[in-house]
C-alpha positions as semicolon CSV with decimal commas, in nm:
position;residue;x (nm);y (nm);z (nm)
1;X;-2,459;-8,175;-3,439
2;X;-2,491;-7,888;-3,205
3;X;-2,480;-7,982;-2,855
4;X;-2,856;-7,875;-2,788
5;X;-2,918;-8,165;-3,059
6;X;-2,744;-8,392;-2,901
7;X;-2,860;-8,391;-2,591
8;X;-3,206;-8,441;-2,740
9;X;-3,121;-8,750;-2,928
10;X;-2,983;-8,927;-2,629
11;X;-3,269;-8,848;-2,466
12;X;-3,476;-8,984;-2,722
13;X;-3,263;-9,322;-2,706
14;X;-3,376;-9,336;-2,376
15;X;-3,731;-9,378;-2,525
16;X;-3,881;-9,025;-2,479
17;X;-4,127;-8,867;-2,736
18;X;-3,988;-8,531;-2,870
19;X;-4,144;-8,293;-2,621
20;X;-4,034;-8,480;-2,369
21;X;-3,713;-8,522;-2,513
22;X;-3,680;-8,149;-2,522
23;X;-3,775;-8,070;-2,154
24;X;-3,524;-8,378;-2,020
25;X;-3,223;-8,247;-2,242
26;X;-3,330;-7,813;-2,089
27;X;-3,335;-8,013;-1,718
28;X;-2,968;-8,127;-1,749
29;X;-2,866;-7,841;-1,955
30;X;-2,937;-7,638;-1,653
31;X;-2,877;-7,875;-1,404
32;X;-2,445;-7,880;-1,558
33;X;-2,470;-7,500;-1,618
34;X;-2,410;-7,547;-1,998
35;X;-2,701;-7,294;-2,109
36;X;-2,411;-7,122;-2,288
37;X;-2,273;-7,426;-2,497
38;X;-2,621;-7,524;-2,641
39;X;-2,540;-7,386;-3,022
40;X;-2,198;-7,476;-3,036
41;X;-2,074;-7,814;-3,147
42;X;-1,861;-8,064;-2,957
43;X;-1,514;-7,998;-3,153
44;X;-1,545;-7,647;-3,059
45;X;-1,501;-7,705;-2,636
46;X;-1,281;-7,664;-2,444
47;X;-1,182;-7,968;-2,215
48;X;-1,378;-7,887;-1,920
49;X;-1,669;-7,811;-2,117
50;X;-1,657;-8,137;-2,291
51;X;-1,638;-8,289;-1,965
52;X;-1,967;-8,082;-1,870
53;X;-2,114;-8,186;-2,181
54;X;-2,052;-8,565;-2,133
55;X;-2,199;-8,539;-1,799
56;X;-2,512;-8,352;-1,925
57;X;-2,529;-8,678;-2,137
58;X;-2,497;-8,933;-1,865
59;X;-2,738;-8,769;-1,649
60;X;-3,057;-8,812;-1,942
61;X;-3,320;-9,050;-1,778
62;X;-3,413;-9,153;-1,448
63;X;-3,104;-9,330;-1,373
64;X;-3,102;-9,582;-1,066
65;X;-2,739;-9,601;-1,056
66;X;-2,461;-9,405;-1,293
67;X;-2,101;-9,482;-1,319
68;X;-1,837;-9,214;-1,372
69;X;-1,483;-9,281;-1,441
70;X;-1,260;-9,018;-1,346
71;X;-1,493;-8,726;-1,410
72;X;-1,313;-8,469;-1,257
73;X;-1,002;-8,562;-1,450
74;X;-0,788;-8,311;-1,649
75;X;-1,034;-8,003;-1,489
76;X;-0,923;-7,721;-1,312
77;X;-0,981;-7,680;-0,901
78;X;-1,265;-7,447;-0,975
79;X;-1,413;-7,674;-1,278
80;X;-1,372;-8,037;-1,087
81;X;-1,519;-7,923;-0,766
82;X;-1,869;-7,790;-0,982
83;X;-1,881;-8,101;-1,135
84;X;-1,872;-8,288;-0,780
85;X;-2,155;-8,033;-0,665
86;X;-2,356;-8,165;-0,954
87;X;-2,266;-8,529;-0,902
């Protein structure tokens, strides 16, 4: 499943109707900077976009409270300190 998809699904788990599902899964698409990734699927990615990818994910909803373990591990200088700017 493309990674577009996928975010869209989640987002529907989290009890959003399709549109809605759509517009949550474009807000963390460009909140993580993966506007680039959207067509390809997840065994395709590098590391660090994997690790942008899962944090797309985890940021679906209106979270009160998220736990990350380690989400800066294995990523670059460059890579880890985006991800802490979008943390």
């Amino acid at each position: 499943m493309a990674i577009e998809k996928q975010l869209v699904f989640f987002a529907r788990l989290h009890g959003l109707d399709k549109a809605s599902a759509q517009v949550e899964a474009e807000r963390v698409i460009s909140k993580t900077g993966i506007q680039t990734l959207v067509k390809l699927y997840p065994e395709t990615l590098s590391h660090g976009q994997r690790m942008r990818v899962i944090l797309a994910q985890a940021l679906i909803g209106k979270l009160q409270i998220l736990l990350l373990d380690e989400p800066t591990s294995g990523l670059d200088p460059v890579a880890a300190a985006d991800v802490r700017q979008i943390i």
